[in-house]
N, C-alpha and C positions, 0 to 999 in steps of 0.2 A: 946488389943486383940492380944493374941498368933498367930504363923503362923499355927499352927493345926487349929485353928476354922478360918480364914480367908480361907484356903485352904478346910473345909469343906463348908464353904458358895460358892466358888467358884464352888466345887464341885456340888453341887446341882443345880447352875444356868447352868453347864454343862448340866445336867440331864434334864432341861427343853429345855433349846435351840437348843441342839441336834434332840431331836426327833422333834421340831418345823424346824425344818432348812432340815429333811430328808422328812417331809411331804409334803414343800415347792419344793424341786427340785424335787422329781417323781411327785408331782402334779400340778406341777405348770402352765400348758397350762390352768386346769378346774376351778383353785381357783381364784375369784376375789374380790384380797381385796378392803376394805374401803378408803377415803379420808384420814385420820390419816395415816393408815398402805401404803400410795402412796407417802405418806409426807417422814415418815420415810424414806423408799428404797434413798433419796437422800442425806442420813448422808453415804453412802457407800464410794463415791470417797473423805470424809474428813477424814475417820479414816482408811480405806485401809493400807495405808503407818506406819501405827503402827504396826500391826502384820506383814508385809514382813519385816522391820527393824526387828523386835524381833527375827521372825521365821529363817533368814540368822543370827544372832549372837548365837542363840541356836545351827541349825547345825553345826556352826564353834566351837561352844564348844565341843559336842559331837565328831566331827571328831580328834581334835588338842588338847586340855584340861582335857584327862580322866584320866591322872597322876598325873593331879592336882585339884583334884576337891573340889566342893563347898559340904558342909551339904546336906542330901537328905532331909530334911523337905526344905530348902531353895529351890531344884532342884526343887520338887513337886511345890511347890508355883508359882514360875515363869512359869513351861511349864503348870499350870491353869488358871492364867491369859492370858498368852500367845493363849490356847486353847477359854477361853470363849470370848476373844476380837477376836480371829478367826473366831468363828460361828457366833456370830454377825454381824460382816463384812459379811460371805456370807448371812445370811438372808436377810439386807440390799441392797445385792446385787441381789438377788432372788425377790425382793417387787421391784427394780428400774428395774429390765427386764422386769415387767410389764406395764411400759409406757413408754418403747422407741423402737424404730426401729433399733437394730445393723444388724451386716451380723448375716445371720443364723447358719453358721456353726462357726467364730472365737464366735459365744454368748455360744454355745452348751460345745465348748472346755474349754473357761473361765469357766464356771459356772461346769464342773463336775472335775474342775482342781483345782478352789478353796471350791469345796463339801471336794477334797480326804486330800486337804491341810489341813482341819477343822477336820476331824475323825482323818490323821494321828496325829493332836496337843494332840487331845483329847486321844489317844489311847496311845500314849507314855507317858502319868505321869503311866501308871499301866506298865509298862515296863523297869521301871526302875534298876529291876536285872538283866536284860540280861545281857552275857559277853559283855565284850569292844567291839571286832571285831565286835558283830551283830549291836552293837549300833552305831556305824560307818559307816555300812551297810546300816541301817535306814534312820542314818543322810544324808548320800547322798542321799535315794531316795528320800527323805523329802526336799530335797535343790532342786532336779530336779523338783518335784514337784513344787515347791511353784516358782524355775524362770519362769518354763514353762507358768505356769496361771499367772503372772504376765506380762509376753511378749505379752500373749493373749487378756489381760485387756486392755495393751498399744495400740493393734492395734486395738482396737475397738473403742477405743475414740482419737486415732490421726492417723489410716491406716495402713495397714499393714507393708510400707515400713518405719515406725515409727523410725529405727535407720538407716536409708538410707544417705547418704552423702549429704547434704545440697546441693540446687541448686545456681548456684553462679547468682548475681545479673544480669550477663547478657546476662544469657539463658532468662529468662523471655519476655515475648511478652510486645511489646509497645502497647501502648492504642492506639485503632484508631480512627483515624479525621474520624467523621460523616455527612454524607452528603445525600442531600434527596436520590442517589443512593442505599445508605449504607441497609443492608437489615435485617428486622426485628429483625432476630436473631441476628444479630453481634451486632446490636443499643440495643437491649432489654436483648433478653432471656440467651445471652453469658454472661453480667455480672451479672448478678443474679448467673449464676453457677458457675462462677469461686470467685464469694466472698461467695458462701452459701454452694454447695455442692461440689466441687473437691479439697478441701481440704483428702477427705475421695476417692474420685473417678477422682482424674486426673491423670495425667502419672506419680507420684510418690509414690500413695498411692490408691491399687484398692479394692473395698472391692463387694463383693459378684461378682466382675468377670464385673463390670458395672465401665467404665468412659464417666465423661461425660466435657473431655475438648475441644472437635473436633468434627466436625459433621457426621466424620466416626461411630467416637466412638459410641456416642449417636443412630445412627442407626445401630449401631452391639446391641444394647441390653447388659444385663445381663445375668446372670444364669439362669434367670426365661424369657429370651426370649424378646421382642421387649415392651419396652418399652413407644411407644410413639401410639399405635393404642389400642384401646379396643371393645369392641364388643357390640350387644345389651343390654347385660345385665350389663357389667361389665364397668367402665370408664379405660383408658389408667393406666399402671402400674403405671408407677410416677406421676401423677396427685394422682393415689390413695394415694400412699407415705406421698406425700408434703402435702396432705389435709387432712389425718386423724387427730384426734386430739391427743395433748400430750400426753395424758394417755396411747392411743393404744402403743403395743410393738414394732409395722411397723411404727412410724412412722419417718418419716425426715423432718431437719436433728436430731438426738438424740438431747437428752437432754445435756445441758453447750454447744452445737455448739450454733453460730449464728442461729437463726431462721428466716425463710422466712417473711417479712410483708405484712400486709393483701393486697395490691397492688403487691409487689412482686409474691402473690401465685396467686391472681386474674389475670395478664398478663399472666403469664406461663399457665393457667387453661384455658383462653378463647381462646392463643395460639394454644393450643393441641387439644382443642372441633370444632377446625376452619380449623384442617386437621394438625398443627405442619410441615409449609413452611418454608422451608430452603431459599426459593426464593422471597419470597414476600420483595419489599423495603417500604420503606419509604413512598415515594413519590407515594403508591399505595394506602395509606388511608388516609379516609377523614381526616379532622381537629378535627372532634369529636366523630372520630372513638376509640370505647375504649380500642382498642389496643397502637393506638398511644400514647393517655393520660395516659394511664397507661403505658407505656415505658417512659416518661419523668417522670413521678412519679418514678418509680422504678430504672432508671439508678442510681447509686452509684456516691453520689457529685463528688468523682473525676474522675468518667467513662467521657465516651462522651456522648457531645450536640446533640441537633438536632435542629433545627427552619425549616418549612414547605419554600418550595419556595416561594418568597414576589414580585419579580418582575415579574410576567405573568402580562401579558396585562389585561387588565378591560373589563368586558364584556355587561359593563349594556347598552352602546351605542345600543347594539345588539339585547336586548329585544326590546318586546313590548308587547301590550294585547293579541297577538295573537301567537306570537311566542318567545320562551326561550330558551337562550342558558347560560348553565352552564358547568365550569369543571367537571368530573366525581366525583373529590375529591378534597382535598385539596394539593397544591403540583405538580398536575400533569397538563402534558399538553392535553389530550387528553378532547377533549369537547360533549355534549350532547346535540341535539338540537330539540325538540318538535313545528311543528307548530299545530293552533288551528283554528277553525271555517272557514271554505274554502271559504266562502259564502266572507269573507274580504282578499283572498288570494292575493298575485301579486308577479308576477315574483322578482321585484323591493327587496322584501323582501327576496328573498334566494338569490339573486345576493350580499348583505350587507355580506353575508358567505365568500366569496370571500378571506376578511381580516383573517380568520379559517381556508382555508380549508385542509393545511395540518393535524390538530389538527380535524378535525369530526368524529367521529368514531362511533358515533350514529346520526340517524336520520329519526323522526319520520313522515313522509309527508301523514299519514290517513286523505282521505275527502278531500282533496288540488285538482283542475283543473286542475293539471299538461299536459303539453305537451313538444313535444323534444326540445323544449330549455330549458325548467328545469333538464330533461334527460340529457342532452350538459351539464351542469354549474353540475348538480349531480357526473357526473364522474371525474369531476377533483378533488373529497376531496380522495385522494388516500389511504387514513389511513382508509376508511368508514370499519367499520366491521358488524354495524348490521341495514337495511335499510327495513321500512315499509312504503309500496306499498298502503297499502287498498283502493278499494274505489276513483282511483284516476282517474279514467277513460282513462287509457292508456291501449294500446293495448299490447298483448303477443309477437308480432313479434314487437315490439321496443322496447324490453327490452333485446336484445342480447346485447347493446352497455356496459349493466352494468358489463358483463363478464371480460369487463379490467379495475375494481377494484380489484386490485391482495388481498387483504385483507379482500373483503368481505363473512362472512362466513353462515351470518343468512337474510331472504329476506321474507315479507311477502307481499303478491300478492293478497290476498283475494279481491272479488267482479270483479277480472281483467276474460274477460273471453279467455276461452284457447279449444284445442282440444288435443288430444294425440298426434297427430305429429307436431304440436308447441311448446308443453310445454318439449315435449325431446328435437326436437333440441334445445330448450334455454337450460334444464339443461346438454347437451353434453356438455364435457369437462370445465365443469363452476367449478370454486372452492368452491362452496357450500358446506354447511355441515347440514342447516337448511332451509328448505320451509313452508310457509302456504300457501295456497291454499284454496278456494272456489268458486264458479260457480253453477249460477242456472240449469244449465243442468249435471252436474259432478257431479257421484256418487265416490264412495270410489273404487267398483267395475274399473271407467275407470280408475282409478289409480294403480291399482294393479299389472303390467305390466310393470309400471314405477317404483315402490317401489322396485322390484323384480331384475330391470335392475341395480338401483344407491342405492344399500346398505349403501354406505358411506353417504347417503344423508336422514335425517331424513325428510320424507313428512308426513304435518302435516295437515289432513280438518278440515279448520275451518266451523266458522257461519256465517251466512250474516249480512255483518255490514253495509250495506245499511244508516244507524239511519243516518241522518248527524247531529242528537243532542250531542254534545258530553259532556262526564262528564268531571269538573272540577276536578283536582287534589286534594291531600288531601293536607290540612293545616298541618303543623308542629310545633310541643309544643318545645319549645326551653329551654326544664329545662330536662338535665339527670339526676340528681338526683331524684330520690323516694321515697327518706328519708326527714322528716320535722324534724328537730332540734327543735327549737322554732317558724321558721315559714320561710316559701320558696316561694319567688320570682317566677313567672310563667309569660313569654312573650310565648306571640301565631305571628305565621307568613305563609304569603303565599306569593309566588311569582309574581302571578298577582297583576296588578292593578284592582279596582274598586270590588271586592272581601270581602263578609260580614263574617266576622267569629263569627260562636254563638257556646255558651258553654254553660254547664251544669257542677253543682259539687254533685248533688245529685243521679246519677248514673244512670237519665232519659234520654233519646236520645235528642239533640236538636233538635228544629224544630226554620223555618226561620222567626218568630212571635213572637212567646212568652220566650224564650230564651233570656238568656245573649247576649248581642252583644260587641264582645270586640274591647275596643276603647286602652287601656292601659294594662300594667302590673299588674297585683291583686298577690293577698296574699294569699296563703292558711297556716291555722294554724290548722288543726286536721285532721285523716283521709279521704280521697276526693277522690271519682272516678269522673275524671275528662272527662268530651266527650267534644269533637270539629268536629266541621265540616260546611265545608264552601259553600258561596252559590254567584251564580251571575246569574243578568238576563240572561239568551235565551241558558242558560248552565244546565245540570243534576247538582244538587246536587253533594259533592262529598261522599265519606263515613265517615262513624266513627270514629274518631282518640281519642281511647280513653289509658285513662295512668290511675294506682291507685298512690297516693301518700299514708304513713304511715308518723305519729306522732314517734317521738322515742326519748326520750330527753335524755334519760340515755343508755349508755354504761357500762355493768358490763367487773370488772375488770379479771375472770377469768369465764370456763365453762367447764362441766366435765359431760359425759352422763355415766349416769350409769346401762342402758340395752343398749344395743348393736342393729344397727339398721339389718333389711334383711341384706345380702353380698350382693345382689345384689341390693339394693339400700340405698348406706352408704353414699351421696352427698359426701361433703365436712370431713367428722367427726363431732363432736362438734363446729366447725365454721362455720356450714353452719348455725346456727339460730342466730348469730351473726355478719355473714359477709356483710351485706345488699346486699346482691346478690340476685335475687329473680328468681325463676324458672318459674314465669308466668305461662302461663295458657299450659302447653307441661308439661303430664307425665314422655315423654320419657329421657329429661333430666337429667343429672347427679346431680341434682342441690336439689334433696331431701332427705329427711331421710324416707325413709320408714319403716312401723313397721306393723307387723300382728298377730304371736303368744305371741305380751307380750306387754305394756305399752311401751311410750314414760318416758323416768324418764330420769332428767337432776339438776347438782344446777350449780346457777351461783355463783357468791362470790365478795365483794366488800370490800378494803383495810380497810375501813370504816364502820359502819353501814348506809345504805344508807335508804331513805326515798321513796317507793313508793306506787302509787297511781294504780294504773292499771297496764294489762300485756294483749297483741294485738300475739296471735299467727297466723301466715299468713298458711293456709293448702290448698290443692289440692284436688277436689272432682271430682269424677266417678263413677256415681251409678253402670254404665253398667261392671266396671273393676274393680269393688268389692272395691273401695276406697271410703268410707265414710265419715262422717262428724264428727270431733269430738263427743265423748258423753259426757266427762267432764273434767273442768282441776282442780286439787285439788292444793294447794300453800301452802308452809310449810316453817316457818322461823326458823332461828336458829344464835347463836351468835359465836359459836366456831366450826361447821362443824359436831358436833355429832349430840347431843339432838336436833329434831327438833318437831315444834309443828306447829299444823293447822292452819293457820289464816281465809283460802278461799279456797271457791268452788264452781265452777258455772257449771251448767249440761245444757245442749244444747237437743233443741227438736228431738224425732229420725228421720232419714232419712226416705225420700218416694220417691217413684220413679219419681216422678218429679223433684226430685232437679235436677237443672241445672249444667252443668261439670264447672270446671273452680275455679281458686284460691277463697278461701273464708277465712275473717278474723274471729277468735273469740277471745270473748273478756271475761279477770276476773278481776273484781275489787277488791279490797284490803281495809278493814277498817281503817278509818281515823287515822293516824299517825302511820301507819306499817314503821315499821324501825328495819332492820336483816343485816348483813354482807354475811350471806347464805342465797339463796333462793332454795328450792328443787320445781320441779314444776311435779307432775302426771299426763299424758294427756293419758286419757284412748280411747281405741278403740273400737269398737264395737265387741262384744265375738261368738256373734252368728249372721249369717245374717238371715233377716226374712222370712218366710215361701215364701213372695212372692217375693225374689229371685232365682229364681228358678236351676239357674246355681251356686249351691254352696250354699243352705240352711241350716243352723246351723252351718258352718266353720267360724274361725273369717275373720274378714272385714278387708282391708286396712286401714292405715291413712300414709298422706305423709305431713308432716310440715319442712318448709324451713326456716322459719325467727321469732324475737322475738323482740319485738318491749314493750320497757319500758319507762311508765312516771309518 
């Protein structure tokens, strides 16, 4: 093949990839391509480097070589492949702006600098009689051109300060010794950002006006304004960032950075939904607080340690059936202490505090006989901050001595009886900041006077708690985990002695009869809503402690939604039905995909053809808030990402006004020996709501689905 017909072939694929690549950059915000065409966009940063080499040894011909030049069929040939290996490149690069998060303004510059770099390739083979001088002209703007977008490319995938003078080894900050002090962010959320995102946003490389190496920094915002608070509708900016999914063009870090893991993005997420404390330490959460766990998950092997404090004193000497004393957490010294049943009280037993009581900071004395000797030993735990009265048949005018607890900020006094000129002079000059209060002759009316005097002092009427029945505490399920792999370990426990715990796993309440009564650890292997609750002679019942467990035995290796959820409720991205984080039974959470005007449509993808049998999607219902119940989920398999075909579809009976609010599972089965490498899944929502809704009849219904559960 001659260079005429190699150079018309090339010519022609100009002719298509051109006008493909103009329709791509003006339209590119509305166009959303395919799984293929999302594939492709990441051949850009491999072939790039071909047409910038080519396109800077053309303009240096054109500028320096025009006395000596090459055949013009040969000139033609090369600046056509040089042109069609150009628009390729920016198509490539137009399909990969579609699933990554750069800055907005260096993506804007890139992308209309390598647009002018691909028309000027293409426009000069028909330019080739210009005089010398204009073609020199050319060459230069075509070389400004082509560095510009190439400086532009550079700072979007390694920061704008990308040719900055390296930092010498030892400006760099040392790692810090952690220690239960140490405080959540320096232990946690600082090395997550300094090995995931300030590469792009620390002090040498800033991109959209955001770093986040300091916690100046981080609380001055970006361009787009404060990053770490969000509002009802919307979740904090960089949570939204970090949790979109890959595909999105927001999302971080881009695409070839380091990526966040699933624990890395879950501490930062739970972080920020928990207020985002610069001050919280360590030694402020519990042991199985899932902050903490998830901070020793995510610290970077060679970041810093942390182990909880191991020497505090032991407190079990301290218990007994009727009174508890516990640290508030794990780590910490501050203790909490509940007496129970008054009827077995004795002084005998708060005096044992004695060996605590710098460490009491709570303490519950409802129903207890107290008098001022209890008063006397009560005022020396000097740390007390939150102290209940009820019921304890002490008088108003002896309770001024508790005024020199310099620490106490919350007091409840209920069943104590008082008058208006007692209960002032007690709260005159008292460092209070919290009261309850009730009195069978005391209306809210004699209060009103008082409320008005001590602003600073929230007065609270209560009810007469007289009852000297008291309820037992709840039992606690000692399994954080939700998720059943192939099968999950379940211990129940309660603090007291002599204490029956009965359960249920079929989603019925127990009762102290006919119920499971748990002696041992048990097993659960398939979905379980589990209830607990515990019982002991001459005590209330306590309540419900119930948990749902999900089956999930498989893990797909990829997830890709392809309608788009509300803005205003986009959870996570595509990993929110993936992440086993479950939104429970709170709408208001960040923690769902909600959908109204269109289908749920998602495929998962696995490296393999995988083999399954079922698919458990976890959904949020509110008849009242127009969130419905699934109507159907249709399953379509496919072996290379295109062709896909039916296998399944289950349709679900329609909503009535009686359904109940609150997480519900549905479920689709699959025919025996389904096995796809893609699974595409349709979860349709209701189109019209029924006549007998009457706040919104015929508009589509909500669905909000959080999790996907495969076995």
């Amino acid at each position: 093949m001659n260079e005429k017909k190699i150079f018309q072939w090339l010519e022609w694929c100009l002719w298509v990839f051109n006008p493909v690549m103009i329709i791509l950059a003006i339209f590119n915000q509305k166009i959303q391509p395919g799984l293929f065409f999302l594939w492709i966009g990441k051949l850009h940063p491999l072939v790039l480097h071909f047409p910038v080499v080519f396109g800077m040894l053309i303009a240096t011909y054109f500028l320096f070589f025009q006395r000596r030049r090459i055949p013009l069929d040969t000139e033609k040939l090369l600046l056509a492949i040089n042109a069609v290996i150009a628009s390729g490149v920016v198509i490539c690069g137009l399909l990969l702006s579609k699933q990554n998060a750069y800055d907005g303004d260096l993506i804007i510059l890139h992308k209309w600098g390598g647009f002018t770099f691909a028309l000027l390739s293409w426009i000069w083979i028909y330019l080739l009689d210009l005089k010398i001088s204009f073609k020199k002209y050319l060459a230069l703007v075509y070389l400004v051109v082509l560095i510009g977008s190439t400086h532009k490319g550079a700072q979007l995938t390694h920061g704008v300060n990308a040719l900055s003078f390296p930092e010498s080894p030892q400006s760099k900050l040392e790692t810090k010794q952690v220690s239960d002090q140490t405080t959540l962010y320096e232990a946690g959320i600082a090395p997550v950002l300094a090995q995931k995102c300030t590469s792009c946003h620390g002090a040498d490389k800033v991109k959209g006006n955001l770093q986040l190496n300091t916690v100046e920094n981080i609380m001055k915002g970006g361009k787009h304004g404060d990053i770490l608070k969000g509002d009802s509708n919307n979740a904090a900016l960089l949570l939204q960032r970090l949790l979109l999914p890959q595909s999105d063009e927001k999302h971080m870090p881009p695409d070839g950075k380091l990526q966040l893991t699933a624990d890395e993005s879950a501490l930062i997420g739970k972080w920020i939904r928990g207020g985002a404390s610069f001050k919280i330490r360590l030694s402020q959460l519990a042991q199985k607080d899932s902050l903490l766990l998830l901070t020793k998950k995510a610290t970077p092997v060679n970041g810093p340690k942390f182990e909880p404090k191991s020497n505090l004193p032991d407190l079990k000497a301290l218990n007994s059936n009727y009174c508890t004393v516990n640290y508030l957490f794990n780590g910490a010294d501050e203790v909490e202490v509940n007496f129970f049943q008054g009827s077995f009280y004795n002084h005998e037993n708060l005096k044992k505090l004695e060996k605590v009581k710098d460490q009491v900071v709570m303490l519950n004395m409802q129903g207890m006989p107290l008098k001022k000797e209890d008063l006397d030993l009560i005022v020396q735990f000097i740390n007390l901050q939150k102290l209940n009265l009820n019921n304890t048949k002490l008088e108003i005018t002896s309770l001024g001595i508790l005024k020199s607890l310099p620490k106490l900020k919350s007091l409840s006094i209920c069943g104590i009886e008082f008058d208006e000129t007692a209960l002032d002079k007690f709260l005159e000059k008292s460092g209070l900041t919290e009261l309850n209060v009730w009195t069978k002759n005391g209306t809210y009316k004699l209060l009103e006077k008082l409320i008005a005097k001590y602003p600073n002092i929230k007065i609270i009427v209560g009810d007469n708690l007289d009852d000297q029945v008291m309820k037992i505490s709840n039992p606690s399920i000692e399994q954080d985990s939700l998720i059943i792999p192939n099968h999950l370990d379940v211990k129940l426990k309660h603090l007291l002695k002599g204490v029956s715990i009965r359960y249920t796993t079929d989603g019925s309440d127990p009762d102290s009869l006919k119920s499971q009564e748990y002696k041992e650890i048990f097993r659960l292997s398939q979905n379980t809503v589990l209830k607990v609750k515990a019982y002991r002679a001459g005590w209330k019942s306590s309540d419900v402690v119930q948990r749902t467990y999900y089956k999930s035995e498989i893990h797909p290796d990829s997830i890709v939604l392809l309608t788009n959820p509300d803005s205003k409720h986009r959870g996570n991205g595509a990993k929110t039905l993936i992440d086993y984080d479950l939104g429970e039974n709170n709408r208001y959470t960040d923690k769902w995909l909600g959908y109204k005007d269109s289908n749920l449509e998602f495929v998962i993808g696995f490296n393999q053809p995988k083999l399954l049998n079922s698919a458990f999607l976890n959904a949020y219902v509110e008849i009242g808030a127009s969130i419905f119940p699934i109507v159907s989920i249709a399953v379509h398999g496919s072996n290379d990402g295109k062709l896909f075909k039916r296998i399944a579809e289950t349709k679900f009976p329609a909503a009535t006004k009686k359904d109940p609010s609150g997480a519900k599972t549905f479920t689709c089965r699959f025919p025996k020996g389904t096995s796809f490498k893609f699974y595409k899944f349709v979860v349709a929502n209701c189109k019209k709501l029924p006549v007998w809704k009457k706040d919104g009849k015929g508009k589509p219904a909500w669905i909000f689905v959080d999790e996907l559960f495969l076995n």
